[in-house]
C-alpha positions in Angstrom: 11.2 -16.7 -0.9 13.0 -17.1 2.3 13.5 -13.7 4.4 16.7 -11.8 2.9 19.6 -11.8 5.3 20.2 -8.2 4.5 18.5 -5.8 6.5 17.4 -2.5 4.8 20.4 -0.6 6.3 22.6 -3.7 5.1 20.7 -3.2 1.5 22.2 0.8 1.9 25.6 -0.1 3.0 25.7 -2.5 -0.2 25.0 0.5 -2.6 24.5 2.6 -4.1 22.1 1.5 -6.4 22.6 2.4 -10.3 19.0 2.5 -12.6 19.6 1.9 -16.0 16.6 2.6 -18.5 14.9 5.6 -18.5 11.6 4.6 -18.9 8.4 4.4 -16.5 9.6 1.6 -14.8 13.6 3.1 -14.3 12.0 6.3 -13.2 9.5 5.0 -10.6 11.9 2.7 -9.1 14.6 5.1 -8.4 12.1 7.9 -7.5 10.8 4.8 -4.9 14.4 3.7 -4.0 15.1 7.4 -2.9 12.2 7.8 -1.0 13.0 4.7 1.3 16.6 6.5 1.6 18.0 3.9 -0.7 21.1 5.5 -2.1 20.4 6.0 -5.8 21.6 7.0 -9.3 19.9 7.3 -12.2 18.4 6.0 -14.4 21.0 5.9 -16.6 20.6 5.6 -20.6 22.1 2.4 -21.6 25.6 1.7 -21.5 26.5 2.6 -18.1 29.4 0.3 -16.4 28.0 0.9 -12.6 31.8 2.1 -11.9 30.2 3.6 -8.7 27.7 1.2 -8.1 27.4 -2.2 -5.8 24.5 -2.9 -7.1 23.0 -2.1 -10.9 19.5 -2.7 -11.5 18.8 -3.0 -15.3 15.3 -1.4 -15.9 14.9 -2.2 -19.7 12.9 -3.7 -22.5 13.7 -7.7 -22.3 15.4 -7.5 -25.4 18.2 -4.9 -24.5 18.9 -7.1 -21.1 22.1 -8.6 -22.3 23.7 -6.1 -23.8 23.2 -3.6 -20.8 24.5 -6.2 -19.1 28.0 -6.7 -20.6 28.5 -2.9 -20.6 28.8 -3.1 -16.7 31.8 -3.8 -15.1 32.8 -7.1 -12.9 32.4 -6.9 -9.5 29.1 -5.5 -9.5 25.8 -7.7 -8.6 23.6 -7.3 -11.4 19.8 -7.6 -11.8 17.1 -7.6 -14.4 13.3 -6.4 -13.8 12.1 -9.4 -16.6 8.9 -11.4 -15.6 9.7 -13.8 -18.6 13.7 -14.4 -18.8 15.8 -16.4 -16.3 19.4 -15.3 -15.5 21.9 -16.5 -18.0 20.8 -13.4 -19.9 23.6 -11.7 -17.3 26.2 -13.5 -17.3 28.9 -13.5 -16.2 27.6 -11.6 -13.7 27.0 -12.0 -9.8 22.7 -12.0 -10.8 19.6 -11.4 -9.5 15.7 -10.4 -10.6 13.1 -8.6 -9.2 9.9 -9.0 -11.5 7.0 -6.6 -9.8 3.5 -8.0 -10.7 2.3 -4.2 -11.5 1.8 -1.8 -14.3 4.0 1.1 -13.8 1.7 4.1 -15.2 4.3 7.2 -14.1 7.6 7.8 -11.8 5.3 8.0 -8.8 3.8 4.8 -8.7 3.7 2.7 -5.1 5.2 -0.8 -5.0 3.7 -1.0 -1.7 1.8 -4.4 -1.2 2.8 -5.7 -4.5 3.8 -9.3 -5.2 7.3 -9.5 -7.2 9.0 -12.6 -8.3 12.9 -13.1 -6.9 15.6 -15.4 -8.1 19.2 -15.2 -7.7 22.4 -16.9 -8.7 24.2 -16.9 -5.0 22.7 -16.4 -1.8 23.6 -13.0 -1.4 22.6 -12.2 -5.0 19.0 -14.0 -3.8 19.5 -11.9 0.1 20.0 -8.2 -2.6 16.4 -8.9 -4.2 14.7 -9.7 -1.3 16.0 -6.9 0.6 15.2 -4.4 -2.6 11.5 -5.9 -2.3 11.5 -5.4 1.4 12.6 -1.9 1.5 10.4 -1.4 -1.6 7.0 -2.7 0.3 6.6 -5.8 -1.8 5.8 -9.3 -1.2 8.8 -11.5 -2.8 8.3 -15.2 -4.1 10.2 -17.6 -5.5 9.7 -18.1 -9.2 11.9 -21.4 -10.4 13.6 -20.7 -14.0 11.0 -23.4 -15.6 7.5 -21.5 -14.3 8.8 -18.2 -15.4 7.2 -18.3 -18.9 4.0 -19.9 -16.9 4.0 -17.4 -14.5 4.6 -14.5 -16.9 1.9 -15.5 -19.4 -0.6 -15.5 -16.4 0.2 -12.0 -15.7 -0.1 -11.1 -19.4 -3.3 -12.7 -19.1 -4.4 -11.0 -16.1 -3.9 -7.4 -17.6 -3.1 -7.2 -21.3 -5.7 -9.4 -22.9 -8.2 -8.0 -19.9 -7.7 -4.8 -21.8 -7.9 -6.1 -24.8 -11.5 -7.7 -24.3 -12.4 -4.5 -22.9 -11.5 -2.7 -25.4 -13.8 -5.5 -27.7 -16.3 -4.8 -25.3 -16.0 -1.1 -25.3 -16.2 -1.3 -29.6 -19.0 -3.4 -29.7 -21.1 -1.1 -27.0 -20.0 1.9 -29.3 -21.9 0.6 -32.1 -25.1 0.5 -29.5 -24.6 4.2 -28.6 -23.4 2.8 -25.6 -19.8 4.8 -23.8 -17.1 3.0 -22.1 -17.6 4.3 -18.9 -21.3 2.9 -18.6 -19.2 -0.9 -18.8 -16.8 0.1 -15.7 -19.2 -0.6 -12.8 -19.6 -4.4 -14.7 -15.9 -4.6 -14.9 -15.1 -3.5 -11.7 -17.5 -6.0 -9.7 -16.4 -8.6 -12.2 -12.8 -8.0 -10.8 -13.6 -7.9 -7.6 -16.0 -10.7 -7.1 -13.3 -13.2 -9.0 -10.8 -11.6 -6.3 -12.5 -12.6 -3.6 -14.1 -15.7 -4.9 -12.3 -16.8 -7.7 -13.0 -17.4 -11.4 -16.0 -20.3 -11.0 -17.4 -18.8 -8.1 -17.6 -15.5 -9.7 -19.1 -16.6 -12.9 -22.3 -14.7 -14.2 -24.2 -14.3 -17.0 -26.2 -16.5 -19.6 -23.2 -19.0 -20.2 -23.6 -19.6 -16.3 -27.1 -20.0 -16.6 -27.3 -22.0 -19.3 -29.3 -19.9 -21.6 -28.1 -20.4 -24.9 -30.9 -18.4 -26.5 -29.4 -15.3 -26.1 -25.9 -16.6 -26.2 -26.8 -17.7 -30.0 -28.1 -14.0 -30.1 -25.0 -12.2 -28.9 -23.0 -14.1 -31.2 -25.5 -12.7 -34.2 -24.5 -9.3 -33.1 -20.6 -10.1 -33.2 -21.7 -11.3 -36.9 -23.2 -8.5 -38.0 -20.9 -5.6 -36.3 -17.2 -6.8 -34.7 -17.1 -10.1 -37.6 -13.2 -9.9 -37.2 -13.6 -11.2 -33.6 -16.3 -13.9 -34.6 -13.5 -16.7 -33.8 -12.5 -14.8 -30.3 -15.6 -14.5 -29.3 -16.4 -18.4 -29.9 -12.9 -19.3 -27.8 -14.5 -17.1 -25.0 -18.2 -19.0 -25.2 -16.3 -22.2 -25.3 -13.9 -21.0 -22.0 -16.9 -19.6 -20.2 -18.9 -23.1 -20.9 -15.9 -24.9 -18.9 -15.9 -22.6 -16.5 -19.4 -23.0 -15.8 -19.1 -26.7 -15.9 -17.0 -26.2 -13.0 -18.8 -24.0 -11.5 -21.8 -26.3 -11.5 -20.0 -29.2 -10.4 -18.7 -27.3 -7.3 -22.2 -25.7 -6.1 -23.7 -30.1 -6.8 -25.9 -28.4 -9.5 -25.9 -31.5 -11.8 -24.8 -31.0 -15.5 
């Protein structure tokens, strides 16, 4: 994303700024708005028209996007928080989105740092999501219409199923006696070896070292205790056995 053409006091001339959805991600954006003396109201339950607003910022579930949409009024530039959906979903509006790559836990969350996808219909719509990312802390890029389901799915990836195979994880060590919180010093060097690395690099375990042994063990366990997630635990082996092809063919370790 090019740098906006609106500076931050530009961005607060062109306001204020109406929040609609009042939900964790409405709240902590116009708590974080406020606090980088963005003017601000809301959030707003759905419905609102922006009647006061220059800019309207619909902070809603993806499926309520349109129809918060036609309840504003014309005239106003208009933008959606949606990782996955383009921009037709607010027409006829003057549109933008600003897609944060962050779970937003509570109204106090920090966007400082964090990496948001931008798109825009005009350049000045394009120049309003920039400037909201810059005066918000984060790092804006360009996400064309076509990668957006791409680009979403990696960020479900990233964090949903993550929990979800700790939470697989976390199951199958209960039945050990084992607690979660013996597993988060694996996790967390896990995550932040593939950060600083990435995925091949990072690689561990048997798969890694070819010992198949006790991969055909581990997958006796899955058998006899977690049999539901027989087939998921396969579609990891198979994954992790790529993976480790890669990684073998990157270090000249011959396959």
């Amino acid at each position: 994303m090019t740098p906006s053409h609106l500076s931050p006091t530009a961005l607060r001339l062109a306001g204020p700024v109406l929040v609609v959805g009042d939900g964790r991600m409405g709240r902590a954006l116009a708590a974080a708005l406020d606090a980088a003396s963005v003017p601000v109201t809301g959030p707003a339950g759905r419905g609102e028209t922006g009647a006061d607003a220059g800019i309207v910022l619909l902070a809603v579930p993806d499926a309520a996007i349109a129809q918060a949409a036609q309840a504003v009024a014309p005239g106003r530039v208009v933008g959606h928080l949606s990782g996955a959906l383009d921009l037709s979903v607010l027409h006829p509006h003057e549109a933008f989105s600003i897609h944060p790559l962050m779970t937003v836990t509570g109204a106090g969350a920090s966007f400082d740092g964090v990496t948001a996808a931008l798109a825009g219909t005009t350049p000045r719509a394009r120049s309003i999501a920039a400037a909201l990312a810059d005066v918000l802390g984060m790092t804006g890029v360009a996400v064309r219409d076509e990668d957006r389901a791409a680009y979403h799915a990696a960020a479900s990836i990233s964090a949903n199923f993550l929990v979800t195979l700790e939470g697989m994880a976390e199951q199958l060590a209960g039945t050990a006696g084992i607690e979660r919180e013996a597993l988060v010093p694996l996790v967390r060097a896990a995550v932040d070896a593939w950060a600083e690395r990435g995925a091949a690099a990072a690689l561990t375990g048997p798969i890694s070292r070819g010992d198949e042994y006790t991969v055909a063990r581990q997958r006796e366990a899955i058998v006899e205790r977690l049999p539901q997630r027989v087939a998921l635990f396969d579609a990891l082996v198979d994954a992790t056995r790529d993976l480790a092809a890669t990684q073998r063919a990157g270090t000249g370790v011959m396959l």
